[in-house]
SERO-4910 file (N, C-alpha, C, O; in steps of 0.05 Angstrom, whole numbers):
BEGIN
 pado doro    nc1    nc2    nc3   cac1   cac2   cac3    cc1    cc2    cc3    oc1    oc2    oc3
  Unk    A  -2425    520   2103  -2397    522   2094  -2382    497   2103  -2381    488   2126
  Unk    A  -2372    488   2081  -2348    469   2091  -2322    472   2109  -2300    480   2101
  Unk    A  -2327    466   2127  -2297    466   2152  -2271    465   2132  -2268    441   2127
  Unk    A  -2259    475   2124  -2235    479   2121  -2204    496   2132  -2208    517   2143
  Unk    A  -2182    488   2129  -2162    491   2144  -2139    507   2118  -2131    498   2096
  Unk    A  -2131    535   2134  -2108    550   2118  -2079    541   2128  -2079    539   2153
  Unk    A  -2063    539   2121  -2039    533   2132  -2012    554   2116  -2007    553   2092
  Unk    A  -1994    576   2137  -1974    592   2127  -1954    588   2135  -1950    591   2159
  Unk    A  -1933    579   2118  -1908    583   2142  -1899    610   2146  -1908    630   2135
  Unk    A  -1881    609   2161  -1863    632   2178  -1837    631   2160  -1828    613   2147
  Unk    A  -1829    655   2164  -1812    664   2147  -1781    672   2163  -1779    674   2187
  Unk    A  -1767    675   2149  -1741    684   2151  -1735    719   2132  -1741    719   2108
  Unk    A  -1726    742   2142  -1724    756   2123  -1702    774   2127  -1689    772   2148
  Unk    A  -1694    797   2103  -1668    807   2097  -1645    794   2089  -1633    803   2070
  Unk    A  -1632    764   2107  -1616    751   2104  -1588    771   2105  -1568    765   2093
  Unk    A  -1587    791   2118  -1567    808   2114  -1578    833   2100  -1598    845   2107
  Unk    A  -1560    838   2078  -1560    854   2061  -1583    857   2040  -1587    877   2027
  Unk    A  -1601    833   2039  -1629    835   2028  -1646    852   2040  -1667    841   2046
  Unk    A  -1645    875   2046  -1660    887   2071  -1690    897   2058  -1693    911   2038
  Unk    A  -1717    884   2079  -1741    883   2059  -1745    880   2031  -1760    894   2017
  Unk    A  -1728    858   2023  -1729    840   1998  -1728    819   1992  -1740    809   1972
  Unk    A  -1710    803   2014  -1712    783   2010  -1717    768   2036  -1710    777   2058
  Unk    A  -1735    737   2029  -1753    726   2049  -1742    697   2040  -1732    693   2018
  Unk    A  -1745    674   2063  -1748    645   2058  -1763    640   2084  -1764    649   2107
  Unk    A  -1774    619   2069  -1795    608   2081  -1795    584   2098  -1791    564   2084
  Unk    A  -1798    576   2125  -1788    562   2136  -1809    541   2149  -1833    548   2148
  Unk    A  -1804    520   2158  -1821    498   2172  -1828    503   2195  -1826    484   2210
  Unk    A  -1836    522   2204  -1851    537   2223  -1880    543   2216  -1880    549   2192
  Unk    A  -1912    544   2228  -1931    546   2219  -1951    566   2230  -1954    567   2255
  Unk    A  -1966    583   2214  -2000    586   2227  -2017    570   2211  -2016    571   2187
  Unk    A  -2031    558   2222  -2050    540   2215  -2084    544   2228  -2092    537   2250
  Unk    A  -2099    556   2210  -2127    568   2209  -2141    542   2212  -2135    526   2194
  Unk    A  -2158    533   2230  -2184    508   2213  -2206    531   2226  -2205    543   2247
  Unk    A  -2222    532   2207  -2247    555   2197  -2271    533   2200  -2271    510   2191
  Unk    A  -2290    545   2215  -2316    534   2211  -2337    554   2209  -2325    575   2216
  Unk    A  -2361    560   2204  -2384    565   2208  -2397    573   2242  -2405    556   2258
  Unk    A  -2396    602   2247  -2406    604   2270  -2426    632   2273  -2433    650   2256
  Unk    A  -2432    628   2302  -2456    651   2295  -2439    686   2297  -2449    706   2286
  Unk    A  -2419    686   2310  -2404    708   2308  -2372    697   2304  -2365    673   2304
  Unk    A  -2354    722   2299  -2326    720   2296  -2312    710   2311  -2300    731   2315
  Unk    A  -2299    694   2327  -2278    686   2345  -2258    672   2341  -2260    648   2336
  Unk    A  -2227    687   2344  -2203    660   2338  -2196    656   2364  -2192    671   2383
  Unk    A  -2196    625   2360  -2191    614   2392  -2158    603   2379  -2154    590   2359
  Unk    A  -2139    615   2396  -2111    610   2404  -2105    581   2412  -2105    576   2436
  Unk    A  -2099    559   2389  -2090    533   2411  -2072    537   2447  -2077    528   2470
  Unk    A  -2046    558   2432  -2032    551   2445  -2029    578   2465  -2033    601   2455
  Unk    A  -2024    576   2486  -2034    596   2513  -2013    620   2507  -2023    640   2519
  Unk    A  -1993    626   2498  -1977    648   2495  -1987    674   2482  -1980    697   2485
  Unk    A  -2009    661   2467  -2018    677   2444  -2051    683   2455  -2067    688   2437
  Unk    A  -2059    684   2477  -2084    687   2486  -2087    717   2490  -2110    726   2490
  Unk    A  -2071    731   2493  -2072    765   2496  -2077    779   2470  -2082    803   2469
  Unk    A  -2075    765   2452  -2088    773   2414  -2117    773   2421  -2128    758   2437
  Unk    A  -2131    796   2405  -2154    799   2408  -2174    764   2393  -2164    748   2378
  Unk    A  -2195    765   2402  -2204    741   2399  -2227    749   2378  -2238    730   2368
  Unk    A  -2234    773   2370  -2264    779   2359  -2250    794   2330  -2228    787   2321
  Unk    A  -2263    811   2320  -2250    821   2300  -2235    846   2302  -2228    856   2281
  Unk    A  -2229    857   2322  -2203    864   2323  -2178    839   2324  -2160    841   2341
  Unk    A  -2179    826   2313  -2154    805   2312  -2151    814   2278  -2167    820   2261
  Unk    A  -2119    812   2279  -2105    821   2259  -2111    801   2227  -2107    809   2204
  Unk    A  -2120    773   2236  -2126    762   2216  -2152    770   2189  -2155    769   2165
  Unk    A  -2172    779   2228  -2200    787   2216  -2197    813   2198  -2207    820   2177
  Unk    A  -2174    826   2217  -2176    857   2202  -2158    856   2176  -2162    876   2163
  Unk    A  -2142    843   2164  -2126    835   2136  -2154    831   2124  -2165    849   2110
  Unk    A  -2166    806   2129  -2189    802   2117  -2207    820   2101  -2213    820   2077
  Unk    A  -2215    843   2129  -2241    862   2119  -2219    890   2104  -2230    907   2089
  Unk    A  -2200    891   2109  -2178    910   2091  -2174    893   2060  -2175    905   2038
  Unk    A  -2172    871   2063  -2178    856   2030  -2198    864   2011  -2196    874   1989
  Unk    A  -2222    857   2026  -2254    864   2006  -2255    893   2010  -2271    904   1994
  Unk    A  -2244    906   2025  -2246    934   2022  -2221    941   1991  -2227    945   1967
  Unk    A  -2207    939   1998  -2181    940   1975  -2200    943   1949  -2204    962   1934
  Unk    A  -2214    909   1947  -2226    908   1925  -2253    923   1916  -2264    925   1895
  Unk    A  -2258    933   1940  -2293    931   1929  -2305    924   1931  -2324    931   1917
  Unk    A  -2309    901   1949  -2333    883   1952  -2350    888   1977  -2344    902   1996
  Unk    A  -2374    874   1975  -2388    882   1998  -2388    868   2013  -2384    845   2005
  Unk    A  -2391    874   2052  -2380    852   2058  -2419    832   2066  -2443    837   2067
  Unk    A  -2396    805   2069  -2427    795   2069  -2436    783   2103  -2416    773   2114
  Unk    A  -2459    781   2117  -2465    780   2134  -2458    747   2147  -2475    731   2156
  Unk    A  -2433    743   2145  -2424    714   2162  -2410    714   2175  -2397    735   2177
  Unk    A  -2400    685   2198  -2392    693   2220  -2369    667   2213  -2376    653   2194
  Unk    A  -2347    660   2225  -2339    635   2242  -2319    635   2254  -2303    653   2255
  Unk    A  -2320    606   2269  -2307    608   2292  -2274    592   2284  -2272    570   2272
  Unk    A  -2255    605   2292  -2220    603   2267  -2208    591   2286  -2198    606   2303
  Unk    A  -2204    568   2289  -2176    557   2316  -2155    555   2302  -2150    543   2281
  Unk    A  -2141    567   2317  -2111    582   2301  -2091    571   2315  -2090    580   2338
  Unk    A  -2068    549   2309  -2041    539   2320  -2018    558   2311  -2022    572   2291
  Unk    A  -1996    560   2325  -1983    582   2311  -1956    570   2321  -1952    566   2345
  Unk    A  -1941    565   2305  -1911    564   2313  -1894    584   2314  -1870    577   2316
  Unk    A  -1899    607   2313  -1879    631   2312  -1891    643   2331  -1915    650   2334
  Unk    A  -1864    647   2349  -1862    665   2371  -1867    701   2359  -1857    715   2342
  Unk    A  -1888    704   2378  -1883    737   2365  -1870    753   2371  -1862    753   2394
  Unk    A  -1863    775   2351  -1835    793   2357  -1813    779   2362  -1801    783   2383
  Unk    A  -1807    763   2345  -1781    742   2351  -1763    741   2321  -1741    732   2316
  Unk    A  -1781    754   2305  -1762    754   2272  -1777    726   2261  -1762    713   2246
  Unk    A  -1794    720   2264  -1802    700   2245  -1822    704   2222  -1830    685   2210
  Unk    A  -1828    725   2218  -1852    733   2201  -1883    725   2208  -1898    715   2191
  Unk    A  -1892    731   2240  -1912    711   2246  -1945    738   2239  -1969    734   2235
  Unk    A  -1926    765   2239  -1947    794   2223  -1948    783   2197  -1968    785   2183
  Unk    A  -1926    772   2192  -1939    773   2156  -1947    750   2155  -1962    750   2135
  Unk    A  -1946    730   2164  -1962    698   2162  -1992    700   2170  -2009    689   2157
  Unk    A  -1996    718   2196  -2030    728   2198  -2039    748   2176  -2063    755   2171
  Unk    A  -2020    756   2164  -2037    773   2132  -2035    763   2114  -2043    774   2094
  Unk    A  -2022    736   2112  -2029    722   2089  -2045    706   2095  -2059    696   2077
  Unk    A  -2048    698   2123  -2080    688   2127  -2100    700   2122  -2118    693   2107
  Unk    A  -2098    719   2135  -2132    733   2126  -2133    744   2109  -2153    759   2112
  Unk    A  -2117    748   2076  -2119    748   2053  -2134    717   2042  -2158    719   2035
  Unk    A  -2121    688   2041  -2126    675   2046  -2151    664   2049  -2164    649   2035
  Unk    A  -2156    678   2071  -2189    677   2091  -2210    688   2071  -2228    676   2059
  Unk    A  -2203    716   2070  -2215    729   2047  -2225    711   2021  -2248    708   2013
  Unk    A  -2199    700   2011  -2199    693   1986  -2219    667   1977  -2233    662   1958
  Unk    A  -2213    653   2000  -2238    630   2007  -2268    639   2015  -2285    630   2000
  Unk    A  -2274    652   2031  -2305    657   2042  -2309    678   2014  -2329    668   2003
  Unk    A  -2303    697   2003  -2313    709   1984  -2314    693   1955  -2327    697   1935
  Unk    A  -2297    675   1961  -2299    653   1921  -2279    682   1910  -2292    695   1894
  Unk    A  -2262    691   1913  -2245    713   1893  -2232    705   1871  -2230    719   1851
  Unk    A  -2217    669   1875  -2194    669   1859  -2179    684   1855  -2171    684   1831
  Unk    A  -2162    708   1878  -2138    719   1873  -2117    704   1858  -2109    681   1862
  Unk    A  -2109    719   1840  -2069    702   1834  -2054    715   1863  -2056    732   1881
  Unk    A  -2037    691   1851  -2017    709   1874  -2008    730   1878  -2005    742   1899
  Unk    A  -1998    739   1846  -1990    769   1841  -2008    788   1863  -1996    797   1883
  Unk    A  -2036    793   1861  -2054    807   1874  -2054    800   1906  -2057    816   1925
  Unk    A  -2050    776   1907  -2048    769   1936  -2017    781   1955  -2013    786   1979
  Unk    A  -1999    783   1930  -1973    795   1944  -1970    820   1944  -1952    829   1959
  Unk    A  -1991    843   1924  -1992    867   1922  -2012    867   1955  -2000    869   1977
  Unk    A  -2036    864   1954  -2057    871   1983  -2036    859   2002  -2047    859   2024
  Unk    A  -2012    847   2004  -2001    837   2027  -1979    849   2033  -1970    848   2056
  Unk    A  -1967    862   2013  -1945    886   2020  -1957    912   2024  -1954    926   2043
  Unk    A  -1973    916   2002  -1988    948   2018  -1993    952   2052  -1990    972   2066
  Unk    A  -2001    921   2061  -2017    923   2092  -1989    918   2102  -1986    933   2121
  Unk    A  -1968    904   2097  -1938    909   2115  -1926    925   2104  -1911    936   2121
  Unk    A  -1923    938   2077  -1908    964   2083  -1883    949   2062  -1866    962   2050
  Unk    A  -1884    925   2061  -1847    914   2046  -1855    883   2044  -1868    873   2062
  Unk    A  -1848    870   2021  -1852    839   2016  -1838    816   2030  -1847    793   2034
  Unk    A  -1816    825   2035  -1806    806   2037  -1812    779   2061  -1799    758   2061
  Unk    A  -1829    785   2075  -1840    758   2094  -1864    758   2071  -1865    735   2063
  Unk    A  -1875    767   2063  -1904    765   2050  -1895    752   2032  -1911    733   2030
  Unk    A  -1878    750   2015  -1866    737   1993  -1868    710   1994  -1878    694   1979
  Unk    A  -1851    707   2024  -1839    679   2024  -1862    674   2044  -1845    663   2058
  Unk    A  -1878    673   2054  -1900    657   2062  -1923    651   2048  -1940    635   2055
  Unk    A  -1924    660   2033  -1942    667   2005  -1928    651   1984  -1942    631   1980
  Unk    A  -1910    650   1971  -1901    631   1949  -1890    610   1960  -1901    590   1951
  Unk    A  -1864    601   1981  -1854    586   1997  -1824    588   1985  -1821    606   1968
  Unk    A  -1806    576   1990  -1779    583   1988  -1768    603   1987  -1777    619   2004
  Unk    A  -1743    618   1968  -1732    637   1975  -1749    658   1954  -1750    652   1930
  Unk    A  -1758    676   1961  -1767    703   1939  -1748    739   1950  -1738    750   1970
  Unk    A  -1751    744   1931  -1735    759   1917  -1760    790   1909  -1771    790   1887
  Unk    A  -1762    800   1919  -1790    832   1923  -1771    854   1923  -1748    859   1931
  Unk    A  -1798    871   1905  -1789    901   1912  -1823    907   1915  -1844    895   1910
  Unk    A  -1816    935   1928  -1849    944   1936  -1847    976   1927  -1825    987   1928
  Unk    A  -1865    988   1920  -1873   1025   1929  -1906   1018   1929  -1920    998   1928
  Unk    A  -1910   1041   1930  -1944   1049   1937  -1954   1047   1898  -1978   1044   1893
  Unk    A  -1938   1049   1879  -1949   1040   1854  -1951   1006   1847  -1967    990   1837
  Unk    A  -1931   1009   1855  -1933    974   1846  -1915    947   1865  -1898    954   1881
  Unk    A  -1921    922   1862  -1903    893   1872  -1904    879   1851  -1921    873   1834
  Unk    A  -1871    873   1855  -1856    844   1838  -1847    835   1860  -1834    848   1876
  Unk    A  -1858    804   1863  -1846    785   1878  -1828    760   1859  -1845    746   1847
  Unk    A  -1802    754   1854  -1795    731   1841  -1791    708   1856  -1773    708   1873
  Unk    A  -1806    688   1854  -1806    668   1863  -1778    650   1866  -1783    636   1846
  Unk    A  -1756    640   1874  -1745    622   1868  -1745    598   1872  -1733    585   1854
  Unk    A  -1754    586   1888  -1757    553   1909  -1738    557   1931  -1725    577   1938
  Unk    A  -1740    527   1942  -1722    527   1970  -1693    522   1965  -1685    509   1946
  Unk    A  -1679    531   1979  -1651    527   1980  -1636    502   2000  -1647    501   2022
  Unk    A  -1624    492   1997  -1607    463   1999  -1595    477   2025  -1571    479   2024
  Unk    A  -1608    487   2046  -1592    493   2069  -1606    473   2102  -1626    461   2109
  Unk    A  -1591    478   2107  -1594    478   2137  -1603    508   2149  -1603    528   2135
  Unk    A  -1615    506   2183  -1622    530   2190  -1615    529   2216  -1626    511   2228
  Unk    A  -1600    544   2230  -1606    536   2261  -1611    562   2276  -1592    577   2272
  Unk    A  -1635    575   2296  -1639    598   2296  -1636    595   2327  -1644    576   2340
  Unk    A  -1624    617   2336  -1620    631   2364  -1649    649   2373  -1658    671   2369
  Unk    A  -1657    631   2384  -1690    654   2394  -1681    668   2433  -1685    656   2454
  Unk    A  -1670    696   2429  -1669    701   2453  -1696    708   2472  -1714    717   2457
  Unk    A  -1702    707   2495  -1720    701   2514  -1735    730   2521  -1746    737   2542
  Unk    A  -1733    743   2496  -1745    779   2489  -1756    782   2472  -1752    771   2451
  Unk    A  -1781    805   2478  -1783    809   2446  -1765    835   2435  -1746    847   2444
  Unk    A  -1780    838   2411  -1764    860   2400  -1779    877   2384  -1766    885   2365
  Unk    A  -1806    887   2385  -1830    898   2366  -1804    912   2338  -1781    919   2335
  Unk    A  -1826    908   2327  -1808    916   2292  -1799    940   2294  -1776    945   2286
  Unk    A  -1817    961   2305  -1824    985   2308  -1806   1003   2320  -1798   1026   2315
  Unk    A  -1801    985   2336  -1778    995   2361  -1746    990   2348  -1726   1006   2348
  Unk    A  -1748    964   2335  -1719    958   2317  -1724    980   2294  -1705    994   2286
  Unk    A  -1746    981   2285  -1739   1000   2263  -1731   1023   2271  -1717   1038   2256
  Unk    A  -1738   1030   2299  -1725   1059   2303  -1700   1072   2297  -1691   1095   2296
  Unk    A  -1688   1041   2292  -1648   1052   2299  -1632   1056   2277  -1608   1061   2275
  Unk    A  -1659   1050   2255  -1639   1062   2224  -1643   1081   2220  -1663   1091   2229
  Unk    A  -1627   1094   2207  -1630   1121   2196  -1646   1132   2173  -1654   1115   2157
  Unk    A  -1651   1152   2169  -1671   1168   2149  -1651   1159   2118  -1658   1150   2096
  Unk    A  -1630   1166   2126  -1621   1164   2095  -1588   1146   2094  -1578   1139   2116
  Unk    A  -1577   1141   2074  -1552   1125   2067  -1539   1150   2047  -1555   1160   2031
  Unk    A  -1519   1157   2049  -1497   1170   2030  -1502   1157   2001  -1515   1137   1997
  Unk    A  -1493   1167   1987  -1496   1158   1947  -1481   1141   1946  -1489   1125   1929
  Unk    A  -1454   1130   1958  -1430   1113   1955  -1440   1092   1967  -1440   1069   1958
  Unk    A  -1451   1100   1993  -1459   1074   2016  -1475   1059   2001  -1469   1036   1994
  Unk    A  -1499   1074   1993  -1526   1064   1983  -1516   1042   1955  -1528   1021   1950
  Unk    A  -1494   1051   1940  -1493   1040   1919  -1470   1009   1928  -1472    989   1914
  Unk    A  -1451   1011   1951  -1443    988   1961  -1451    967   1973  -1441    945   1972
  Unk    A  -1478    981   1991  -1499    961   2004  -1511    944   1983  -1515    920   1986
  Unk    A  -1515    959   1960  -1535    950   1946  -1524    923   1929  -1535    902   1924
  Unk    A  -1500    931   1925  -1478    910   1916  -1477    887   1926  -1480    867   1912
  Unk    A  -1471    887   1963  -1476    866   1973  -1502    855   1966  -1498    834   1955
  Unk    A  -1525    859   1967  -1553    841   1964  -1547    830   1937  -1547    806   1934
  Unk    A  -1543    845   1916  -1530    833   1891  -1518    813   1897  -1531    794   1888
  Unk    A  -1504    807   1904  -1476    790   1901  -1495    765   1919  -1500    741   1913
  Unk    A  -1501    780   1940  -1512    757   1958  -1541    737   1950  -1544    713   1958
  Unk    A  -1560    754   1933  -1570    735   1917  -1553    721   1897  -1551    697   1904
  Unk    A  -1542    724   1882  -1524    712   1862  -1520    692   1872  -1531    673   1860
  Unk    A  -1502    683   1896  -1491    668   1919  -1509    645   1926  -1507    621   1920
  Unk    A  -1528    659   1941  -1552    633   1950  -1563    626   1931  -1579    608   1938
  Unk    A  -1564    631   1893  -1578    616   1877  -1554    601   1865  -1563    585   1848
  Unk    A  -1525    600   1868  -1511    586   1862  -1502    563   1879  -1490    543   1873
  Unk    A  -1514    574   1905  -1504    551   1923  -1478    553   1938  -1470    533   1951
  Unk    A  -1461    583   1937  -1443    581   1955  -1446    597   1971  -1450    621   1967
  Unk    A  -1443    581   1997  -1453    589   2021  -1422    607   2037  -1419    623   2055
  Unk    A  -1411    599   2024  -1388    619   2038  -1389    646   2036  -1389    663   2054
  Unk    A  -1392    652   2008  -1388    680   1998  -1408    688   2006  -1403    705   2023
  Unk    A  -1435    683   2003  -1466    692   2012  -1468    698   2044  -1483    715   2054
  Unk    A  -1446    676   2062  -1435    690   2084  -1430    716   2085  -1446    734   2092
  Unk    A  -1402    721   2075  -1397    743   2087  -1403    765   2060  -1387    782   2051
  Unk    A  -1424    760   2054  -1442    780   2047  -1454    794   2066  -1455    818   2073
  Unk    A  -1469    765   2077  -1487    781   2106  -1470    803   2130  -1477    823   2141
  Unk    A  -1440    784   2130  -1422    796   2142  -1423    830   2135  -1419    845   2155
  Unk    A  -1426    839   2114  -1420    860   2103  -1442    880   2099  -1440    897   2082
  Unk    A  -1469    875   2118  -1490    888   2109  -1489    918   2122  -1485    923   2146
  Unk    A  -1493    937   2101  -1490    968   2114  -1529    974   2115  -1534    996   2125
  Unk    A  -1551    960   2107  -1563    965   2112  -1587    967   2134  -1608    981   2132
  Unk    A  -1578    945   2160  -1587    946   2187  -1575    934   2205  -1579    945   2226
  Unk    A  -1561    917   2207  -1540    901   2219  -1525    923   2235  -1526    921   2260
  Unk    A  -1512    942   2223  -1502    957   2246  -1508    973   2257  -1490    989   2266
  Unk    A  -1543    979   2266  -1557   1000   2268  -1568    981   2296  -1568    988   2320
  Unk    A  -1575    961   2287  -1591    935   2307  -1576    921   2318  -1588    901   2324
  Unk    A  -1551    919   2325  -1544    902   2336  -1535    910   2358  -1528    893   2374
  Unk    A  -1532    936   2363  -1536    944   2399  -1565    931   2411  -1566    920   2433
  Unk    A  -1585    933   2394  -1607    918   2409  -1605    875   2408  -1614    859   2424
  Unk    A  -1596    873   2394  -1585    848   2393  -1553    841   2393  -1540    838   2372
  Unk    A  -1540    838   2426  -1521    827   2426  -1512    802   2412  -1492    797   2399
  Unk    A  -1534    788   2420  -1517    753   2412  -1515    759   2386  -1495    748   2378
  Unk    A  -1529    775   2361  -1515    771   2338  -1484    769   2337  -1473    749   2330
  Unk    A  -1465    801   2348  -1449    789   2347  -1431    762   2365  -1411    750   2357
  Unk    A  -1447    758   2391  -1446    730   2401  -1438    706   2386  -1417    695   2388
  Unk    A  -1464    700   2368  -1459    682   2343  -1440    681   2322  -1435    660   2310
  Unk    A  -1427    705   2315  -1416    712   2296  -1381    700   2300  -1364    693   2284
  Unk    A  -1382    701   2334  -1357    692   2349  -1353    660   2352  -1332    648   2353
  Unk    A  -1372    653   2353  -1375    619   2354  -1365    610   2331  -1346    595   2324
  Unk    A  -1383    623   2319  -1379    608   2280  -1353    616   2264  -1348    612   2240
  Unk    A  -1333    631   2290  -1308    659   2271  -1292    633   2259  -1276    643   2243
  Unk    A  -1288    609   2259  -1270    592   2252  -1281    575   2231  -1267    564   2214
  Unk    A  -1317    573   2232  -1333    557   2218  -1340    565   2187  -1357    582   2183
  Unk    A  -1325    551   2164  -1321    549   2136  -1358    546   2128  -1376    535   2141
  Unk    A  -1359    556   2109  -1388    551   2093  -1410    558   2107  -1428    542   2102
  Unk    A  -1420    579   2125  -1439    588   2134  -1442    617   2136  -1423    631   2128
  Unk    A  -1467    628   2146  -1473    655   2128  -1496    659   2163  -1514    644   2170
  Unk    A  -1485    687   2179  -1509    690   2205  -1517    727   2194  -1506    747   2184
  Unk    A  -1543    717   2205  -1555    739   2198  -1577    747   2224  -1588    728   2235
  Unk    A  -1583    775   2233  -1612    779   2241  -1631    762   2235  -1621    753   2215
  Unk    A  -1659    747   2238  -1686    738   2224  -1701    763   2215  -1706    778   2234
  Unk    A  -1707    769   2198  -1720    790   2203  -1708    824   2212  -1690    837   2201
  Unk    A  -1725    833   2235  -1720    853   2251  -1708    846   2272  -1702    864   2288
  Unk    A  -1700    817   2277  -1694    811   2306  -1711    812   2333  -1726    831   2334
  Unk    A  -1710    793   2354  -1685    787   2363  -1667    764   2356  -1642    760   2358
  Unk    A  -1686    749   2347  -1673    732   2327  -1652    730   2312  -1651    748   2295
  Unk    A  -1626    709   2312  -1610    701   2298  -1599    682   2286  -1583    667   2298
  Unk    A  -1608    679   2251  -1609    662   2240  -1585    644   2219  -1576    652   2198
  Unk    A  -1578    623   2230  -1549    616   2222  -1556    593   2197  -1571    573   2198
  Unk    A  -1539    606   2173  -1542    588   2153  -1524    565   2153  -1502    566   2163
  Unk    A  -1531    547   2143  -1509    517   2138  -1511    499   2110  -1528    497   2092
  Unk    A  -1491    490   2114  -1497    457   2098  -1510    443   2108  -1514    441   2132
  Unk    A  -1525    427   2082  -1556    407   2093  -1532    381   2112  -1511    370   2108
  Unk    A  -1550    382   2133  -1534    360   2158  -1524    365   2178  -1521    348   2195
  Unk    A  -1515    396   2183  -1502    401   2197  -1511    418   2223  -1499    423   2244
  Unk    A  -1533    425   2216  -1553    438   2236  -1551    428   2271  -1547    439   2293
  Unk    A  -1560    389   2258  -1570    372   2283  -1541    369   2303  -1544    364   2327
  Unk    A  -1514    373   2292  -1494    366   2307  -1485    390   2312  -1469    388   2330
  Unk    A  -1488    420   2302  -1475    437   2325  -1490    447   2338  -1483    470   2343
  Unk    A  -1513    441   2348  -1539    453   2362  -1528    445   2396  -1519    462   2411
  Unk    A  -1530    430   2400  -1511    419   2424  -1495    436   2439  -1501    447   2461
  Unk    A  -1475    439   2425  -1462    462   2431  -1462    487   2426  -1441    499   2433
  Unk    A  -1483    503   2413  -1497    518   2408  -1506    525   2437  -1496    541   2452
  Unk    A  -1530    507   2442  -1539    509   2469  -1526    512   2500  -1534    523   2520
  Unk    A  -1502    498   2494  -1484    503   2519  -1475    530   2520  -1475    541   2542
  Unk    A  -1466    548   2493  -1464    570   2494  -1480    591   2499  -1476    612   2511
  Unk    A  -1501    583   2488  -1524    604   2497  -1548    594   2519  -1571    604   2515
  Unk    A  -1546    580   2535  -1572    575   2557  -1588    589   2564  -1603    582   2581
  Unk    A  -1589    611   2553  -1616    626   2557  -1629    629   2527  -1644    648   2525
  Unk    A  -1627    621   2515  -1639    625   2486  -1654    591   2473  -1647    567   2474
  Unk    A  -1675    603   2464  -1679    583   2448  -1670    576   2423  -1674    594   2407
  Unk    A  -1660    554   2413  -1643    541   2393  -1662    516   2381  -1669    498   2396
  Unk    A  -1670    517   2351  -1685    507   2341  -1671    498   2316  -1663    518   2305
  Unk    A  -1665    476   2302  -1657    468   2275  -1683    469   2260  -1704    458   2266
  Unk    A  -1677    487   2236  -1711    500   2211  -1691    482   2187  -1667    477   2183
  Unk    A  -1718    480   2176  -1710    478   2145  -1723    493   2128  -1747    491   2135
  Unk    A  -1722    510   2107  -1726    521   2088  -1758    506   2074  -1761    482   2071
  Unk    A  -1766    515   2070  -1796    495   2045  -1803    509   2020  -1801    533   2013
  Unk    A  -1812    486   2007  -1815    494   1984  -1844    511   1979  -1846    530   1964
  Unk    A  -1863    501   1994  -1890    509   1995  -1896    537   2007  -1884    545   2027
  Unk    A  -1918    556   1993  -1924    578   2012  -1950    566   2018  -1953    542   2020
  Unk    A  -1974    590   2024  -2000    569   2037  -2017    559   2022  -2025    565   1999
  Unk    A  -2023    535   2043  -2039    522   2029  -2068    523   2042  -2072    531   2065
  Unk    A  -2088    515   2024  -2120    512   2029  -2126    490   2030  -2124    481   2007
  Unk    A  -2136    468   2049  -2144    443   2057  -2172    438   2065  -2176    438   2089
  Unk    A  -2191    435   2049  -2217    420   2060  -2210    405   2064  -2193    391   2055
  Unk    A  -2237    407   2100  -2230    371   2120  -2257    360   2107  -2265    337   2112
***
């Protein structure tokens, strides 16, 4: 087998009121180089991530063998050895669960010769998370636009958006599981149909390019924002910094703890500064949006 290298980015998702719909894709990475070995092992570049199983209980391996199962195939008797770099902190809102299942779809899709489309690649990748929207956007790259049930996935592709990114990483995690706890079973008929309004409006917004209104869209999300944000203070933290700041849009990443502040392209690198003075216990990172989802690289 030829040594080759998968590369996913990390994602951004909900944006507010998009809640498990909408995803962007960010300059953040997992990056697979795959070789030929006599058994399974992913070796972790980076030491944070050494408590992930190393054999095939690792989540990559297991997307993988849930793939050819999906399909039907048999599996076939090979091994190798996966050194995996990862730029996403886990349980931090970056989509780094759904960037390891679009790897080992990916993985799949290479060691078996499948030629998946993507369509198929975004259906086996929402079934195994449950909702598209990181799978979307690490899988196509820029901003996508998903719905999911157990019959069927539409992912709409759009590209990257003309933003800036600057993300608050507090010094916790936050398992999905545990954030998901704090929504509720159901939304009222009025709620449901106002929430829904906002994601309306708020796609509309980010494909037009105004970042104000697409703000306080997010401002206005009835669908997790006010359920999660007892578990995430600094959202509204952030929300107080920026109360004067024209043309930007803060949202959860994801499930949180993460909080992700939209901008004008430029403006990222000069309020980070003071960003950081306000929050010294958090990590503060300027992202950009990409156009690319993953790619396949023979070395």
């Amino acid at each position: 087998m030829t040594p080759f290298m998968i590369r996913v980015p990390g994602s951004t998702a909900n944006l507010g009121p998009g809640f498990d719909s909408l995803g962007l894709a960010v300059n953040r990475y997992l990056t697979l180089n795959v070789q030929s070995a006599a058994t399974w092992h992913f070796n972790y570049v980076q030491s944070e991530y050494t408590e992930l199983p190393s054999d095939e209980n690792n989540l990559i391996y297991k997307v993988l063998d849930y793939t050819i199962q999906y399909l039907g195939i048999a599996k076939k008797e090979f091994a190798c050895e996966v050194e995996v770099e990862c730029e996403l902190p886990l349980a931090r809102g970056l989509g780094s669960s759904a960037a390891a299942v679009v790897a080992g779809i990916e993985l799949a899709n290479c060691l078996y010769h499948l030629n998946l489309s993507n369509e198929m690649k975004a259906r086996i990748g929402s079934l195994y998370e449950g909702h598209p929207d990181n799978i979307g956007a690490s899988l196509y790259g820029g901003l996508t636009i998903g719905t999911h049930s157990q019959d069927d996935t539409f992912i709409v592709p759009w590209g990257p958006l003309p933003l800036d990114l600057l993300i608050v990483v507090p010094k916790v995690q936050l398992l999905t599981s545990v954030s998901r706890g704090q929504l509720p079973a159901h939304l009222g008929y009025s709620q449901a149909v106002q929430a829904s309004s906002f994601a309306n409006v708020l796609v509309a917004a980010l494909i037009k390019g105004d970042l104000k209104l697409a703000g306080e869209m997010m401002n206005k999300d009835l669908f997790h924002h006010p359920y999660r944000e007892k578990l995430v203070p600094q959202l509204e933290e952030v929300r107080r910094f920026f109360d004067n700041q024209a043309n930007c849009g803060i949202a959860l990443s994801g499930a949180g703890p993460s909080v992700m502040v939209f901008l004008e392209e430029g403006r990222a690198a000069t309020i980070r500064p003071s960003l950081l003075q306000r929050f010294p216990d958090c990590e503060i990172d300027c992202l950009r949006p990409v156009a690319t989802g993953v790619e396949v690289i023979e070395k």
